[in-house]
VOTOR-933181 format. One line per 4 residues: number of its first residue (from 1); their letters; for each residue x, y, z of C-alpha. Coordinates in steps of 0.25 Angstrom, whole numbers. Example, Ala and Ser with C-alpha at 12.3 -4.5 7.8 and 13.67 -1.06 7.14 Angstrom:
1) as) 49,-18,31  55,-4,29
// end
This chain:
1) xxxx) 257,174,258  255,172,243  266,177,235  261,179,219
5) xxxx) 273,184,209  278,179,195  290,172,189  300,181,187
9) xxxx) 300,197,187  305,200,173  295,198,162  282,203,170
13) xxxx) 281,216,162  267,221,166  275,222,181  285,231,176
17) xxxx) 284,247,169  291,248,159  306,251,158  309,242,171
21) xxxx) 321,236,171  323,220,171  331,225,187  319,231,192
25) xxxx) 309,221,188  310,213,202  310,226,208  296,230,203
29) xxxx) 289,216,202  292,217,218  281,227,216  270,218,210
33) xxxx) 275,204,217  281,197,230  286,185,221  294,180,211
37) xxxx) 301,169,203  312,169,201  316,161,188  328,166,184
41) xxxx) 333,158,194  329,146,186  340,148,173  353,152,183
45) xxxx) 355,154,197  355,169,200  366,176,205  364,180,219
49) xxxx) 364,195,215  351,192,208  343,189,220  350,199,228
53) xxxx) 343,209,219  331,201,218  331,199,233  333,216,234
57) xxxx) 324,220,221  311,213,230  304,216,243  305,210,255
61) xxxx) 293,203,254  295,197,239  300,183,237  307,176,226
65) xxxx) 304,161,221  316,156,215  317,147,203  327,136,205
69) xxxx) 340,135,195  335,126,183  348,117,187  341,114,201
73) xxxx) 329,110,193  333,101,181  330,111,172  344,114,168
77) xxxx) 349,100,160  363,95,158  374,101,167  372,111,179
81) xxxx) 381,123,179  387,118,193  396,110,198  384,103,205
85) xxxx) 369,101,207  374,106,222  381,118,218  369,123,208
89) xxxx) 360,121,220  368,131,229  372,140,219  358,142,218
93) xxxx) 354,143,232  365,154,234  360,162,224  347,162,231
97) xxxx) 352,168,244  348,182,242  336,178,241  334,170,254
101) xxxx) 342,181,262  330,191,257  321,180,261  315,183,248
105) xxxx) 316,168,244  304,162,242  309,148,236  316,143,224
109) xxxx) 306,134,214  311,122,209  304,119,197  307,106,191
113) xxxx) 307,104,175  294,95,168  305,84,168  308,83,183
117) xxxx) 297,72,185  294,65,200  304,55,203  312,51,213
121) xxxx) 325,56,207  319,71,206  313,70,220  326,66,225
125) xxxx) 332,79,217  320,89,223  325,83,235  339,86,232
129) xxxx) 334,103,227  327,102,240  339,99,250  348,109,240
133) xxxx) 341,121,244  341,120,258  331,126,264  326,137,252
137) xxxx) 312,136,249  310,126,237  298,125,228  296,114,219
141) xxxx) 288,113,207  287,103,197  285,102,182  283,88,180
145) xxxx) 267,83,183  273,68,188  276,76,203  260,78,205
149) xxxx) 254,65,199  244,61,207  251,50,213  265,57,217
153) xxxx) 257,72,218  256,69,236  271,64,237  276,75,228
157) xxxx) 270,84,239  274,77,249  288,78,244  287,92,242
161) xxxx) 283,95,255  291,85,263  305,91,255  300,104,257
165) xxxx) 298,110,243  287,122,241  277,116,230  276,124,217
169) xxxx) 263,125,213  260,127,200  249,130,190  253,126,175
173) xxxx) 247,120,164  244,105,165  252,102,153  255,85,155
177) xxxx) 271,80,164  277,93,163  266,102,172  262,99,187
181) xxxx) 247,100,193  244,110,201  244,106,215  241,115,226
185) xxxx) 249,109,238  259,117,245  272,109,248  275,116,262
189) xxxx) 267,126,272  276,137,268  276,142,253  269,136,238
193) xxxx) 275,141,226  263,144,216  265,145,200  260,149,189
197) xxxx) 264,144,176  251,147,167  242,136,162  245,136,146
201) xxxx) 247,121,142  251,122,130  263,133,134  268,124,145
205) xxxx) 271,111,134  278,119,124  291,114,125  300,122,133
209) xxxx) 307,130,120  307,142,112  297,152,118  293,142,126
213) xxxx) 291,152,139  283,161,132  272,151,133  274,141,143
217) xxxx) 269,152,154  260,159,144  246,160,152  238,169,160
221) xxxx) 230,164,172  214,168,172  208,174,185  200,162,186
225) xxxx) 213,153,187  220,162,196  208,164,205  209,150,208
229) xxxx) 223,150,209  220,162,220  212,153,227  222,141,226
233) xxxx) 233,151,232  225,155,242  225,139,247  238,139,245
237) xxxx) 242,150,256  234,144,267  243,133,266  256,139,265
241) xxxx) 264,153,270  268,157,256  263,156,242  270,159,231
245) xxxx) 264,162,218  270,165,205  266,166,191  274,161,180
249) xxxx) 264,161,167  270,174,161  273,170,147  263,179,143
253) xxxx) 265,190,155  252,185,162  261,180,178  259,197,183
257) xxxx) 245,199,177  242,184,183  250,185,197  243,198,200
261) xxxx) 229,193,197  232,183,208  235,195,217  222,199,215
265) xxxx) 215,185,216  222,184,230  220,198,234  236,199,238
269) xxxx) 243,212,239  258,211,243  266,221,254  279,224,253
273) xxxx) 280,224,237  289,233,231  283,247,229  277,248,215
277) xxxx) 282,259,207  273,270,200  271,270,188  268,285,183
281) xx) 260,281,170  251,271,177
// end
């Protein structure tokens, strides 16, 4: 199956009427979607509350991709606000229960920083992430181009697939060190993780300050290049059970317009979404 969604529910206005409140947003994208990012994820470990209500604000059929903690990933410099690199991890894990018991878990994305480069002292930490999460599905995407040089790009798959991390596939401007190729290998016979992050060059170096979001992601895909990426999917699932899609170029409000357009492309139309509402004045 081939899952499409966005990153995050909140700031996808053209999904929502007006006056929906910020606690029914999940609720009604459930209508339009059977995925999501969760990034929120990624600044603090939710409380387990939160993904109750996620888990109950969802259908059955819906699935949730789960950004790992920014202390899990290196993102978060200087001291951890644990006792332990041991404690963070299963602080985090328990916070994801509500989700597994749902089965609405899809995986958590660990999503290293441009700095994380390939050597052997951060394969030895993926390894460590890997055996911290047990047996949670774990996606791995990389920022830094050194993991697919030519040279390493077959070892780095290996090493993906022999640890048993889901590969991240991404499509992102080419941009020098701190942006990755993209390859279209799947890492394992069961899911792929697909994103899209826009192609603007120029928003992607801008240093990561000021308004720096409002740009970095600021791009909308043609029908010509997702009609290619429709067809790149479609090879995609006849190598693996679950595709999961998500679209993450929305600094101008383009991931919707763009995620559904794919829809089309690929002539998918979900069951068991949440029952749209009507909307009188359309």
């Amino acid at each position: 199956m081939i899952y499409i969604g966005l990153t995050g529910w909140g700031d996808h206005d053209e999904l929502y009427t007006m006056g929906t409140k910020p606690s029914e947003k999940l609720y009604t994208y459930g209508s339009h979607f059977p995925a999501v990012e969760v990034d929120s994820s990624f600044y603090a470990i939710q409380p387990k509350r939160n993904m109750e209500k996620w888990a109950s604000d969802t259908p059955e059929c819906f699935r949730f991709v789960v950004k790992a903690y920014q202390g899990l990933t290196g993102h978060q410099r200087g001291e951890i606000p644990f006792s332990s690199k041991e404690e963070m991890f299963a602080a985090f894990v328990e916070s994801l229960q509500p989700l597994l018991e749902s089965n609405k878990l899809a995986m958590v994305l660990f999503q290293f920083p441009p700095w994380f480069d390939c050597t052997k002292e951060h394969v030895r930490y993926l390894r460590y992430c890997k055996q911290q999460m047990g047996e949670i599905p774990v996606a791995l995407e990389f920022r830094h181009q050194s993991w697919f040089r030519p040279s390493v790009r077959e070892r780095t798959l290996s090493y993906m697939r022999e640890e048993g991390w889901i590969h991240s596939i991404c499509d992102e401007p080419q941009a020098g060190e701190g942006s990755v190729p993209t390859v279209l290998v799947p890492s394992n016979e069961e899911n792929v993780l697909v994103r899209f992050h826009g192609r603007n060059v120029e928003g992607w170096r801008r240093p990561q300050e000021g308004n720096w979001r409002e740009v970095r992601y600021l791009y909308r895909y043609s029908k010509d290049e997702l009609a290619e990426w429709a067809e790149h999917l479609k090879q995609l699932a006849a190598q693996v059970k679950d595709v999961y899609v998500l679209f993450n170029n929305n600094s101008g409000g383009d991931a919707a317009a763009n995620a559904k357009q794919m829809l089309e492309l690929l002539e998918i139309e979900y069951r068991g979404l949440t029952p749209k509402q009507l909307n009188l004045f359309e």
